[in-house]
KOLPAPA-120810 format. One record per residue (C-alpha): residue in three letters; x, y negated, z. Coordinates in steps of 0.001 Angstrom, whole numbers, plus 500000, padded with zeros to 6 digits. Each point is the difference from the previous one (the first is absolute). Layout:
# residues N
+-----+--------+--------+--------+
!  aa !      u !      v !      w !
+-----+--------+--------+--------+
! ALA !      X !      Y !      Z !
...
+-----+--------+--------+--------+
# end
This chain:
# residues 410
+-----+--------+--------+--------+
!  aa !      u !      v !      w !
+-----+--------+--------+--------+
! UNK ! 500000 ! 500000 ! 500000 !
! UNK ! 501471 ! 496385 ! 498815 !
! UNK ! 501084 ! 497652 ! 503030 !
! UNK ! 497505 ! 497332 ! 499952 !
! UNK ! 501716 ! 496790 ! 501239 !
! UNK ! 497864 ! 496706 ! 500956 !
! UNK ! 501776 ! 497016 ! 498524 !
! UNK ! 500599 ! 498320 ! 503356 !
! UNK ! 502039 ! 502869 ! 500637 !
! UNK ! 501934 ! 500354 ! 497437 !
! UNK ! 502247 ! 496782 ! 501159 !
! UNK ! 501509 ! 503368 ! 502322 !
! UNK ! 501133 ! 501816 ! 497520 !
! UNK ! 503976 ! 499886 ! 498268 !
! UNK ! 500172 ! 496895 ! 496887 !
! UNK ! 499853 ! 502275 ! 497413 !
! UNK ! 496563 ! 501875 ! 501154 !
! UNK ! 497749 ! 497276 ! 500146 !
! UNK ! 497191 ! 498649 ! 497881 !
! UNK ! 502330 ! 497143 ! 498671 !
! UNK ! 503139 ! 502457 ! 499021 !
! UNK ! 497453 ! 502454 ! 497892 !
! UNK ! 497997 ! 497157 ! 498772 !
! UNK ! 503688 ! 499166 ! 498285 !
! UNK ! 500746 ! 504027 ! 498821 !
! UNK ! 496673 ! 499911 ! 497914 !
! UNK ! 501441 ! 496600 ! 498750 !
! UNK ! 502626 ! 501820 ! 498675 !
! UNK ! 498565 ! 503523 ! 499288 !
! UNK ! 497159 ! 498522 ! 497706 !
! UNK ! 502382 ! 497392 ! 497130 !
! UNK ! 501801 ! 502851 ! 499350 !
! UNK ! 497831 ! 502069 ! 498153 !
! UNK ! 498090 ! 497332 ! 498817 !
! UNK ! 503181 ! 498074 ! 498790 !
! UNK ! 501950 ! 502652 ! 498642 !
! UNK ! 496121 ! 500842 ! 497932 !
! UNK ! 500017 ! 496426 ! 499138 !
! UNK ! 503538 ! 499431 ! 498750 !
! UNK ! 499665 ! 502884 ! 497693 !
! UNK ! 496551 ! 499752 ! 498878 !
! UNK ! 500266 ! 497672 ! 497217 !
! UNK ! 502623 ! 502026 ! 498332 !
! UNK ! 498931 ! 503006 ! 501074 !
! UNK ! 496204 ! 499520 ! 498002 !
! UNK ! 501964 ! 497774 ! 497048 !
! UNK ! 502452 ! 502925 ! 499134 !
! UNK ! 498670 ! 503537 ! 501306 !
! UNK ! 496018 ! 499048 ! 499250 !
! UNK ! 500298 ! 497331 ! 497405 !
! UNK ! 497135 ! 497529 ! 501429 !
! UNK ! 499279 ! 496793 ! 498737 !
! UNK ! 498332 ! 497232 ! 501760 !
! UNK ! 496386 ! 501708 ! 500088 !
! UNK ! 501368 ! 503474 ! 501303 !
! UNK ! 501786 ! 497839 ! 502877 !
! UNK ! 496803 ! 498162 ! 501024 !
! UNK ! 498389 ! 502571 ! 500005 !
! UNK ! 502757 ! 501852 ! 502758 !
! UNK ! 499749 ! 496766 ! 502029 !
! UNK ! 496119 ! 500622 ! 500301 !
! UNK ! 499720 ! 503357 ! 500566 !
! UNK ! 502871 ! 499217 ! 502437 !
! UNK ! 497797 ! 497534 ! 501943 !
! UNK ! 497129 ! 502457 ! 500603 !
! UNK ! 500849 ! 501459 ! 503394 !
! UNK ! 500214 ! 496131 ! 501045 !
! UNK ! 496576 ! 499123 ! 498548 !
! UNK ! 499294 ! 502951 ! 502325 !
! UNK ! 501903 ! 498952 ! 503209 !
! UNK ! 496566 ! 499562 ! 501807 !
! UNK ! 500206 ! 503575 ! 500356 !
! UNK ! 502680 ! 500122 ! 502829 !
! UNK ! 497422 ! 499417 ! 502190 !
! UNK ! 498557 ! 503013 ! 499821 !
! UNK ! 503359 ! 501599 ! 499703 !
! UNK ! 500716 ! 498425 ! 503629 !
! UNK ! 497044 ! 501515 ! 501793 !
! UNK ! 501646 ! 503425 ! 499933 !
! UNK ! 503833 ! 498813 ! 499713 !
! UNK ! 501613 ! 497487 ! 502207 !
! UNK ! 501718 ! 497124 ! 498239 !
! UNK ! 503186 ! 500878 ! 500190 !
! UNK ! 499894 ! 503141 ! 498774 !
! UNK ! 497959 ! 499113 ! 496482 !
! UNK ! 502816 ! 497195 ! 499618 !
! UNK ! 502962 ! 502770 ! 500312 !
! UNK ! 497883 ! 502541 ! 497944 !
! UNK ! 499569 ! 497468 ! 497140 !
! UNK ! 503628 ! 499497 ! 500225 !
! UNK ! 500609 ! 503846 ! 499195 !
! UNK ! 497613 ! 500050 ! 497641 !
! UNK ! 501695 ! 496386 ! 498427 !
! UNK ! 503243 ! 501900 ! 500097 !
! UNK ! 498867 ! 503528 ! 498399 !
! UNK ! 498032 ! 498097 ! 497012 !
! UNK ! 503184 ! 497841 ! 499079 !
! UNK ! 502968 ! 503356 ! 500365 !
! UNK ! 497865 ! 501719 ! 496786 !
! UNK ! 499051 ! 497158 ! 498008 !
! UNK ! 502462 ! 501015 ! 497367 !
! UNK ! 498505 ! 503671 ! 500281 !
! UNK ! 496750 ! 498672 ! 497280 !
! UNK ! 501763 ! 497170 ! 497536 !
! UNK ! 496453 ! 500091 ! 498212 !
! UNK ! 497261 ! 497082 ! 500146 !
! UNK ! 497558 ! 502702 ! 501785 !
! UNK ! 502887 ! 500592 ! 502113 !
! UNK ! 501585 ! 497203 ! 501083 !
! UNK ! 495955 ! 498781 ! 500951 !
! UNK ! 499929 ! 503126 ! 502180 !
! UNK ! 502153 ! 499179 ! 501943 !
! UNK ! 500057 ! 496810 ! 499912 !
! UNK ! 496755 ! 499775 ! 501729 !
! UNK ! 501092 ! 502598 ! 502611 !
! UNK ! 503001 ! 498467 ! 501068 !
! UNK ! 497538 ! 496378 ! 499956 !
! UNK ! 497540 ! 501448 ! 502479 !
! UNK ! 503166 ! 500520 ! 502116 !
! UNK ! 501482 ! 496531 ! 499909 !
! UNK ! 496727 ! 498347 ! 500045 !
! UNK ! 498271 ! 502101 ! 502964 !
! UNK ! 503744 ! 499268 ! 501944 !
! UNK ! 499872 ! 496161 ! 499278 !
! UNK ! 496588 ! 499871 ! 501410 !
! UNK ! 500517 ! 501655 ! 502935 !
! UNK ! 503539 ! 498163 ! 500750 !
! UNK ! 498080 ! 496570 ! 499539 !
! UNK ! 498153 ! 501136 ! 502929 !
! UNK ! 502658 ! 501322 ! 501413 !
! UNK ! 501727 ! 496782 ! 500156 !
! UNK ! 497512 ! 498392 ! 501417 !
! UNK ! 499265 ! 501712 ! 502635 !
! UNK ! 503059 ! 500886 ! 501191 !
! UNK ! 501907 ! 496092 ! 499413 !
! UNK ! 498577 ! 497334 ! 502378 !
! UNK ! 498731 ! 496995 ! 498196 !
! UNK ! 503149 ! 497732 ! 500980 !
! UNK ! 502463 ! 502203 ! 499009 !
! UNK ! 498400 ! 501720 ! 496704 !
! UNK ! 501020 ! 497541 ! 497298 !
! UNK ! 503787 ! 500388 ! 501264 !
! UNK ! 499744 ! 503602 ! 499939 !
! UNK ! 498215 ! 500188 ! 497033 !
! UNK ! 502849 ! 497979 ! 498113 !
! UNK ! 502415 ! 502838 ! 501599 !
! UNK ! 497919 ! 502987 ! 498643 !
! UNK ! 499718 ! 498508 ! 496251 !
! UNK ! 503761 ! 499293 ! 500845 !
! UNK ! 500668 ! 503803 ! 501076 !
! UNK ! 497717 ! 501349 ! 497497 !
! UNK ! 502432 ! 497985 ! 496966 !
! UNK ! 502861 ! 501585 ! 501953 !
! UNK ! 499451 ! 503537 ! 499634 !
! UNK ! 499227 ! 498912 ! 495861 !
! UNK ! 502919 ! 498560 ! 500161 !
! UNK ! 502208 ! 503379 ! 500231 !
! UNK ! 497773 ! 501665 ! 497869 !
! UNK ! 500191 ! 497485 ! 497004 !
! UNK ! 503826 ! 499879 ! 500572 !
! UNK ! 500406 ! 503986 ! 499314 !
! UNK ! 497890 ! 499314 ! 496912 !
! UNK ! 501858 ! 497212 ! 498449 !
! UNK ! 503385 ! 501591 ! 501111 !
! UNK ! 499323 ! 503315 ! 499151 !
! UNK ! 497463 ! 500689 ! 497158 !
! UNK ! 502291 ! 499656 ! 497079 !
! UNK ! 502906 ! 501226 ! 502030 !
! UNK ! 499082 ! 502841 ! 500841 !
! UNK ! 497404 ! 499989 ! 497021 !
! UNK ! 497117 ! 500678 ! 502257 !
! UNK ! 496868 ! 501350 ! 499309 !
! UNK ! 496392 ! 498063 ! 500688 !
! UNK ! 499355 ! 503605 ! 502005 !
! UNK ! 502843 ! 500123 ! 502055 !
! UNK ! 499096 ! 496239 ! 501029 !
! UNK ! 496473 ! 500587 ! 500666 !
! UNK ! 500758 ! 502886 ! 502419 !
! UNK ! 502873 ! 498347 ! 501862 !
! UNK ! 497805 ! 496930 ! 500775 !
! UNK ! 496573 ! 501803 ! 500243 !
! UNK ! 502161 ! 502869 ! 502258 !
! UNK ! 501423 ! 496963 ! 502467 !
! UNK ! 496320 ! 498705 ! 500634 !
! UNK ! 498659 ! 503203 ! 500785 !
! UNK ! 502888 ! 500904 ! 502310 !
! UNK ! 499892 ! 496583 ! 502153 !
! UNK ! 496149 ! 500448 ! 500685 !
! UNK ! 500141 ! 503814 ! 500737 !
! UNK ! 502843 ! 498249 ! 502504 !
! UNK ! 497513 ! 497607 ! 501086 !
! UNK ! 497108 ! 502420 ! 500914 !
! UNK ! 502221 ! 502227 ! 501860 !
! UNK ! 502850 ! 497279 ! 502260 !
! UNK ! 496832 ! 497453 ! 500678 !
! UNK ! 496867 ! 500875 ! 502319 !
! UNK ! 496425 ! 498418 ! 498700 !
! UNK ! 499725 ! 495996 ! 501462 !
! UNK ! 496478 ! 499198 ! 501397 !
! UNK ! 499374 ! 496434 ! 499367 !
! UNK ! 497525 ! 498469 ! 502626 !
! UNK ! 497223 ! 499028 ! 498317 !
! UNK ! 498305 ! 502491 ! 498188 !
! UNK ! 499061 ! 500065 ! 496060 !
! UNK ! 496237 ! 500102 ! 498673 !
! UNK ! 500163 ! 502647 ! 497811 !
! UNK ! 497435 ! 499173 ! 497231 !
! UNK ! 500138 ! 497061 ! 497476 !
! UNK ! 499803 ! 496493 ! 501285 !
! UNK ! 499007 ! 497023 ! 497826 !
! UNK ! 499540 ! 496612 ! 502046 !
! UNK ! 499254 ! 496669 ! 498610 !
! UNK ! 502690 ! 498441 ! 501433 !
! UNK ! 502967 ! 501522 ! 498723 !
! UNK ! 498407 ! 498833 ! 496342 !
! UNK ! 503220 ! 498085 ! 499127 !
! UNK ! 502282 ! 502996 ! 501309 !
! UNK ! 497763 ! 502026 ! 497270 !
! UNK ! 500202 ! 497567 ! 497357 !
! UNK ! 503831 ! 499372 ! 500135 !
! UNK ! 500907 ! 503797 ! 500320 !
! UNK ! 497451 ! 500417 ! 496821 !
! UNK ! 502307 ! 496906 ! 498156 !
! UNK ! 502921 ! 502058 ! 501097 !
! UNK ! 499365 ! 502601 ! 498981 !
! UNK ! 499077 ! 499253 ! 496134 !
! UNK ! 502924 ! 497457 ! 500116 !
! UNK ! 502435 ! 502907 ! 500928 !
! UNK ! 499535 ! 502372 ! 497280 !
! UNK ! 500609 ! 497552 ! 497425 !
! UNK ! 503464 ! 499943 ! 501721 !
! UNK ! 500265 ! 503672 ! 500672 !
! UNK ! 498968 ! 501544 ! 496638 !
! UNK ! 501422 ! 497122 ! 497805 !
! UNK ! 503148 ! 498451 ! 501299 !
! UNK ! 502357 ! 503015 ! 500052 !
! UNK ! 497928 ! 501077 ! 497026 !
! UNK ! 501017 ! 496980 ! 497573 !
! UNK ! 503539 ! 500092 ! 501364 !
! UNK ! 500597 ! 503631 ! 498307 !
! UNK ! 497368 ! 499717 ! 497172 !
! UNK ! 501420 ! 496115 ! 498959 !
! UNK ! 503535 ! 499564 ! 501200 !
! UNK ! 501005 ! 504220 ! 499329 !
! UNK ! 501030 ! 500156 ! 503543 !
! UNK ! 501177 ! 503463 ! 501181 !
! UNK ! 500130 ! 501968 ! 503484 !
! UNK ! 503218 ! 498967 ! 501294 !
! UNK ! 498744 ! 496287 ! 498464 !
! UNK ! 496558 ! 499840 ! 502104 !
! UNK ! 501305 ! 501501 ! 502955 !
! UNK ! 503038 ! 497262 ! 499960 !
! UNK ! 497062 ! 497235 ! 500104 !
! UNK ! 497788 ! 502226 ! 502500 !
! UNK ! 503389 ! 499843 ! 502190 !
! UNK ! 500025 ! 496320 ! 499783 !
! UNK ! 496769 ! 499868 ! 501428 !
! UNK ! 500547 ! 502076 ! 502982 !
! UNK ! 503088 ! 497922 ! 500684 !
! UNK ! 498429 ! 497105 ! 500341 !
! UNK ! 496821 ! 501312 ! 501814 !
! UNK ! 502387 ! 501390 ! 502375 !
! UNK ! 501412 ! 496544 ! 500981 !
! UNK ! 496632 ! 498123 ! 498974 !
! UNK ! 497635 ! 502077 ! 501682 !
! UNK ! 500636 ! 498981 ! 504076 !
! UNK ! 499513 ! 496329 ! 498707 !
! UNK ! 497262 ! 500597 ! 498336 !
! UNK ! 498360 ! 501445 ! 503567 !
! UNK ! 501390 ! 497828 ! 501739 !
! UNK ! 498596 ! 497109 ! 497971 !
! UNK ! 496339 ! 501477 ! 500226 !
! UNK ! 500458 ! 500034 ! 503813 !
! UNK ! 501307 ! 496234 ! 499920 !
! UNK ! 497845 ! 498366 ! 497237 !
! UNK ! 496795 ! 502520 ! 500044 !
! UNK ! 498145 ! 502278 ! 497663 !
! UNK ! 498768 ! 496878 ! 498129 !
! UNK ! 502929 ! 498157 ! 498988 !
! UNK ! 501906 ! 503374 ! 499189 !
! UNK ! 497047 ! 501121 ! 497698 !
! UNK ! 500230 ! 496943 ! 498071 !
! UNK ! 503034 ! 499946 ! 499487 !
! UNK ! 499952 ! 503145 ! 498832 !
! UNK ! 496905 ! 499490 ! 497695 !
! UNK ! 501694 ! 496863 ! 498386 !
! UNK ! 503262 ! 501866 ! 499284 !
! UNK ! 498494 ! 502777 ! 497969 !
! UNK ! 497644 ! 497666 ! 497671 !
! UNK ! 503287 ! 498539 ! 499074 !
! UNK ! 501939 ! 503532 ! 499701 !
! UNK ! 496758 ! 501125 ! 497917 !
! UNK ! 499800 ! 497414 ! 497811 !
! UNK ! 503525 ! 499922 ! 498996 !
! UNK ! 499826 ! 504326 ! 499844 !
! UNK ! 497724 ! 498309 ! 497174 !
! UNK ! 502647 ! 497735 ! 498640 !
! UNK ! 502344 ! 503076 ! 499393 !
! UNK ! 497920 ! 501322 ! 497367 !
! UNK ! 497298 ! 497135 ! 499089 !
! UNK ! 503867 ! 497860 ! 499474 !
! UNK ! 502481 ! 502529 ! 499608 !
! UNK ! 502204 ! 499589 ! 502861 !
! UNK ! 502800 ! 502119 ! 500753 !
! UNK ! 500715 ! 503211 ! 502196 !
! UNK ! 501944 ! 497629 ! 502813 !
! UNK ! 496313 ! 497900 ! 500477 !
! UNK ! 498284 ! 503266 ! 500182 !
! UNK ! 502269 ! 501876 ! 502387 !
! UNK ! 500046 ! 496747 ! 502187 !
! UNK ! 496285 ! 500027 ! 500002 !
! UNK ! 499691 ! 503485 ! 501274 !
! UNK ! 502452 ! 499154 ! 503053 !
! UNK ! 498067 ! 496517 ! 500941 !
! UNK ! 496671 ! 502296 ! 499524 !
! UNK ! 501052 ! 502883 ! 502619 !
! UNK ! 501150 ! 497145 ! 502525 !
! UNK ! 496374 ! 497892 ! 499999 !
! UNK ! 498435 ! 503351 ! 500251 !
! UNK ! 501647 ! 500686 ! 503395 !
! UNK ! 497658 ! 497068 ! 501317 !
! UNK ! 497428 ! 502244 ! 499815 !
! UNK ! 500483 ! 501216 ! 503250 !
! UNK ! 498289 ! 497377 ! 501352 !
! UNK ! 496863 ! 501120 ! 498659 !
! UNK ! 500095 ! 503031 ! 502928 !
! UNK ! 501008 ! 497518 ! 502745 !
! UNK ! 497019 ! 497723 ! 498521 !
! UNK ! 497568 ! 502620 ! 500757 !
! UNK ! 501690 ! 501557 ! 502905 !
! UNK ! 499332 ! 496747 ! 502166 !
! UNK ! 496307 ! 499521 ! 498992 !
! UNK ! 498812 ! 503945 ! 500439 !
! UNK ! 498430 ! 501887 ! 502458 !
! UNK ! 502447 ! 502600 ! 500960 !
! UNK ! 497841 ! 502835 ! 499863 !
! UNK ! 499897 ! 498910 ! 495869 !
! UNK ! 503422 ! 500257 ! 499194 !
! UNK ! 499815 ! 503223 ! 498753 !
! UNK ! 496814 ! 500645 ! 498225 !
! UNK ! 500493 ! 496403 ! 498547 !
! UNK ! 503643 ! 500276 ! 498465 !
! UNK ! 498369 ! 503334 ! 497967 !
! UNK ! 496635 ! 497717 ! 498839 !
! UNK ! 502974 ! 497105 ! 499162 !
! UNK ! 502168 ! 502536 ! 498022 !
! UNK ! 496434 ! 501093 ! 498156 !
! UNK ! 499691 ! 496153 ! 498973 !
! UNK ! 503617 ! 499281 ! 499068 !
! UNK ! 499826 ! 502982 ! 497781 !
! UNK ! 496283 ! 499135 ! 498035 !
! UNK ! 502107 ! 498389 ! 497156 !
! UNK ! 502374 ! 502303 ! 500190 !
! UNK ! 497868 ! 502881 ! 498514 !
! UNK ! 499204 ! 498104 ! 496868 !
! UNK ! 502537 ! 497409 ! 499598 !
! UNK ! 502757 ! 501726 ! 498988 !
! UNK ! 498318 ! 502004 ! 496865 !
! UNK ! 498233 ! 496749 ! 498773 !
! UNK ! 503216 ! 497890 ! 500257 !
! UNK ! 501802 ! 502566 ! 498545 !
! UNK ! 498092 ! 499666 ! 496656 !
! UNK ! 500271 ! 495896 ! 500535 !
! UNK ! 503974 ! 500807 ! 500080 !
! UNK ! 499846 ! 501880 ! 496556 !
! UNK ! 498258 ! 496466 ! 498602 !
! UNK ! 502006 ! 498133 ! 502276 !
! UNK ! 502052 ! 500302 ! 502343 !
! UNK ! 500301 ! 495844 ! 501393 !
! UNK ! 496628 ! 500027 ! 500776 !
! UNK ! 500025 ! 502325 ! 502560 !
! UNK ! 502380 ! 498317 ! 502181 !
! UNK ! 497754 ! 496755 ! 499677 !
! UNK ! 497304 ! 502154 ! 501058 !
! UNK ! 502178 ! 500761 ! 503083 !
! UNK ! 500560 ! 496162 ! 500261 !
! UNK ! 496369 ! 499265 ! 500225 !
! UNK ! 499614 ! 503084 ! 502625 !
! UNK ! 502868 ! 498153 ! 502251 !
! UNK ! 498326 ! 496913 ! 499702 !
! UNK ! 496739 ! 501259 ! 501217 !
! UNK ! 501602 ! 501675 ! 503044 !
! UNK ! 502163 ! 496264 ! 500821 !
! UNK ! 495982 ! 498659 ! 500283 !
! UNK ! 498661 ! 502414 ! 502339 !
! UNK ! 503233 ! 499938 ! 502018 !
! UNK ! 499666 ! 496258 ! 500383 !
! UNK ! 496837 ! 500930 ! 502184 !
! UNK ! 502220 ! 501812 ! 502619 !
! UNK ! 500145 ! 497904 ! 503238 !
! UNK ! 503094 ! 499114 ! 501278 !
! UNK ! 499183 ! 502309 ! 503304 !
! UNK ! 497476 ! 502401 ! 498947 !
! UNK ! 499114 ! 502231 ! 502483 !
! UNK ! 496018 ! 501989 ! 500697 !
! UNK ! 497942 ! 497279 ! 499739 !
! UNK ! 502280 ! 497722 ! 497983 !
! UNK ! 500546 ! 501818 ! 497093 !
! UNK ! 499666 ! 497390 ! 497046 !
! UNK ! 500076 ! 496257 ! 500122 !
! UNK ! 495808 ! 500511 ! 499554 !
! UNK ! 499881 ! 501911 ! 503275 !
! UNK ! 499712 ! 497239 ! 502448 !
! UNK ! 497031 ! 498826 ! 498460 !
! UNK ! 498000 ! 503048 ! 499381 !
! UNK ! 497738 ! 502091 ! 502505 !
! UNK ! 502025 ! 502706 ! 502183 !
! UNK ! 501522 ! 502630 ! 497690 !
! UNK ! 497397 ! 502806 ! 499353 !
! UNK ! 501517 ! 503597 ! 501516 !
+-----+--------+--------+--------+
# end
């Protein structure tokens, strides 16, 4: 039988065995599956599958499913603690990515694609709630910052043996696929079996909750969501297809990233503890209209490779703002609706995400510029709603609107 450990306890137990220290090896257990998937993918479908821009919206939606379908964690968690779905998804995460070279067909590759998506997106929810149960509202962005830092770490090592070693040692995309999707699976097997389960104090509703008041929470992790794909399916995706780039060449610009998140990231939570969720999300919001519309430029007026590689680096560093978006709705929730909330929030972030990536695939084939100025318009959207943030939102106060309306319906 698992040791069940109240959180107020766990402050007893050695560094590395409390809620903070595995809240940091899932950090670093989950980018390295994903990353090592993500690094490769582009090649991997361009070369072995021969997609074109249709076949890869069409991954990016099918890939987005099992988020559409996060809501359903909270049925999972009726029957299975927390925890132990978050390290479960990991395996599963892990398993999906080591034999993704095993079916190098489009029936395939959307196989398992969607398996190993039900295991990143089913962990992601889970460790959102996670997080915010387990960090105390003063000290969560700071941490937060450190985990997106740790997380970039562990990338780190594992986009260095690609770049290093995959003409080197002339390696395969199966040998790289079960080396990072192998790691993952051994760090959370690790996890389930050195760690015992953390009770956090206030317990979870377990069925879906919708309130009225966490409408602009809703509405900016919907804006998210449909901004982020653009990003996701298309940036890496014209950097191969336009510019010819090859593994060793995206992984080099991947590894800039994740150098730069590692220093950047603390700031950045440290800034969203100093300046608040508000001013953080617009400047976030701001910063990617412009990155959009110039994404546009690089097609719509021909610039180079140098303004498109610079555009992916300032892109990943505005996106690590978006951590303010969990401390936003951490400090105006009920406790009890952390949980069953960050799986209906997931649900919303991915609506778009089921149909935006097949339908903007086909805009690509026409053209590609216009895309990215859809993405513009998307970011522009979310800087107006984020403008409604208060400056100290908290229940009660949770958009500049709240003062003057009736108290919030439950």
């Amino acid at each position: 039988m698992p040791r069940i450990v109240p959180l107020s306890d766990a402050k007893h137990l050695p560094v590395w065995r409390r809620p903070v220290a595995l809240l940091f090896l899932m950090a670093l257990a989950m980018p390295i599956a994903f990353n090592t998937w993500s690094a490769l993918l582009n090649n991997f479908v361009i070369e072995v599958a021969d997609f074109d821009g249709s076949d890869i919206g069409l991954l990016h939606t099918v890939r987005e499913i099992p988020g559409f379908l996060a809501v359903g964690v909270i049925a999972i968690i009726i029957f299975v603690r927390e925890q132990v779905l978050a390290l479960t998804s990991l395996i599963l995460l892990g398993v999906a990515t080591a034999v993704t070279a095993w079916f190098p067909t489009l029936g395939g590759i959307l196989v398992i694609t969607l398996l190993s998506s039900i295991g990143f997106h089913y962990y992601e929810t889970v460790n959102q709630s996670l997080q915010l149960q387990w960090l105390g509202k003063a000290e969560a962005p700071r941490v937060l910052g450190w985990l997106l830092a740790a997380g970039s770490g562990a990338t780190l090592v594992a986009y260095l043996a690609i770049m290093a070693l995959w003409e080197t040692l002339e390696l395969s995309y199966n040998a790289v696929y079960l080396i990072g999707g192998g790691a993952t699976i051994a760090i959370a097997v690790f996890a389930m079996l050195a760690y015992p389960q953390f009770e956090a104090p206030n317990p979870q509703i377990k069925r879906m909750v919708l309130r009225r008041r966490y409408w602009l929470y809703y509405a900016l992790q919907f804006m998210s969501g449909a901004r982020r794909q653009i990003f996701v399916v298309f940036a890496g995706f014209m950097m191969v297809e336009r510019f010819g780039y090859d593994v060793h060449e995206i992984t080099a610009l991947y590894l800039i990233n994740l150098i730069i998140n590692i220093l950047v990231a603390p700031l950045l939570g440290r800034a969203v503890g100093h300046f608040g969720e508000r001013n953080a999300l617009c400047v976030e919001y701001a910063g990617l209209v412009l990155v959009f519309l110039a994404y546009g430029g690089v097609y719509f007026l021909g610039w180079g490779v140098l303004v498109a590689a610079t555009l992916y680096v300032l892109d990943h560093m505005f996106f690590g703002l978006a951590l303010a978006l969990k401390t936003y709705f951490q400090k105006i929730a009920d406790p009890g609706d952390i949980a069953p909330t960050a799986a209906v929030a997931f649900t919303i972030n991915h609506i778009a995400a089921v149909f935006l990536p097949v339908l903007l695939g086909l805009l690509w084939l026409v053209s590609p510029a216009a895309v990215f100025f859809l993405a513009a318009a998307m970011a522009a959207v979310s800087l107006c709603l984020a403008l409604l943030i208060p400056r100290h939102p908290e229940k009660g106060n949770e958009t500049i609107f709240s003062p003057n309306l009736p108290a919030p319906a439950e």
